[in-house]
matplotlib code that plots the C-alpha trace (Angstrom):
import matplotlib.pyplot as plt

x = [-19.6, -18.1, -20.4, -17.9, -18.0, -21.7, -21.9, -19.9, -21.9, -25.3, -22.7, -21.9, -25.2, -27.1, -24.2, -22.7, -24.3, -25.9, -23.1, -20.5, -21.8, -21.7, -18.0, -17.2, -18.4, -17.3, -13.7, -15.7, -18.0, -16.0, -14.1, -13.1, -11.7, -11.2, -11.7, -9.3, -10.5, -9.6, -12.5, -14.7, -14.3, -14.7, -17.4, -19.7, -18.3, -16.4, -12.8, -10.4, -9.9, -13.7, -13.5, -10.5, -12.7, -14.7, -12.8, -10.8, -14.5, -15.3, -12.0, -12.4, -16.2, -16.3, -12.7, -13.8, -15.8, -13.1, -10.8, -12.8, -13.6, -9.6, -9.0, -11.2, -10.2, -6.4, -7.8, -9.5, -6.2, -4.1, -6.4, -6.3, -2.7, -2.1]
y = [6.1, 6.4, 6.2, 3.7, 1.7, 2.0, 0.9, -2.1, -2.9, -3.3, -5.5, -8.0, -8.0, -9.0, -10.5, -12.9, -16.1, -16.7, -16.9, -14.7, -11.5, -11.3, -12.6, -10.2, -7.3, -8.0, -6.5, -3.3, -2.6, -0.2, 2.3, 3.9, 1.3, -1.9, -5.3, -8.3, -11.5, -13.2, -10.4, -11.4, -15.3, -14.8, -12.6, -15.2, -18.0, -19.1, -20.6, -18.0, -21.1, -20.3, -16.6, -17.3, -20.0, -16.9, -14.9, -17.3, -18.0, -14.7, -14.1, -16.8, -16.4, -12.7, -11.3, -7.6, -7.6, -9.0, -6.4, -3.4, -5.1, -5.2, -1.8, -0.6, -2.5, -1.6, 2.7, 1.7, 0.3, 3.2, 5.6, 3.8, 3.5, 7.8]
z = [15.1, 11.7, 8.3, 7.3, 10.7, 10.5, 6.7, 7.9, 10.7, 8.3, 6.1, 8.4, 9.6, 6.8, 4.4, 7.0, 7.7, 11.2, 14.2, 12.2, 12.7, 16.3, 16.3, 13.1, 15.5, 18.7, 17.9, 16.2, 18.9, 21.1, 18.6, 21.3, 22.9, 20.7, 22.0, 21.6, 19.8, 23.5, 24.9, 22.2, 22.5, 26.3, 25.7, 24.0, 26.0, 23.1, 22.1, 20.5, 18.3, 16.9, 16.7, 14.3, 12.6, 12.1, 11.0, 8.3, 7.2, 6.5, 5.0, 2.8, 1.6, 1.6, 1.2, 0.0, 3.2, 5.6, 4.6, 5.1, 8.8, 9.5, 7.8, 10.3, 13.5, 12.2, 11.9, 15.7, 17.4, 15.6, 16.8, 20.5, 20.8, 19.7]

ax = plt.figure().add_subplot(projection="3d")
ax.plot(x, y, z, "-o")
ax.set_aspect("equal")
plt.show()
């Protein structure tokens, strides 16, 4: 794991209110293999309409946050796909 990913991680978990951080990490928890937000909604026994509830949520009340979380699912999936 990455300083950055790591230094996001202890963001999310102590930044986010309760319920988002589990959804906010479930696409970051594999680097090595990212996870879909349909993996993560299934994962929690969730719809992928609430994951992207989430997600908008976090997007909206935290935007400096939210897009250091996509910068590094988007640097996972690159990294994935070479």
């Amino acid at each position: 794991m990455t300083q950055e990913l790591a230094n996001i991680r202890w963001r999310v978990q102590t930044e986010l209110p309760r319920g988002q951080p589990r959804v906010a990490l479930g696409p970051l928890c594999q680097p090595e293999d990212p996870v879909a937000y349909t993996d993560t909604a299934t994962a929690f026994g969730i719809s992928l309409g609430t994951v992207h509830t989430h997600m908008r949520r976090i997007f909206q009340g935290r935007p400096d946050l939210y897009g250091e979380m996509v910068a590094e699912r988007r640097h996972q999936l690159f990294a994935h796909t070479n």
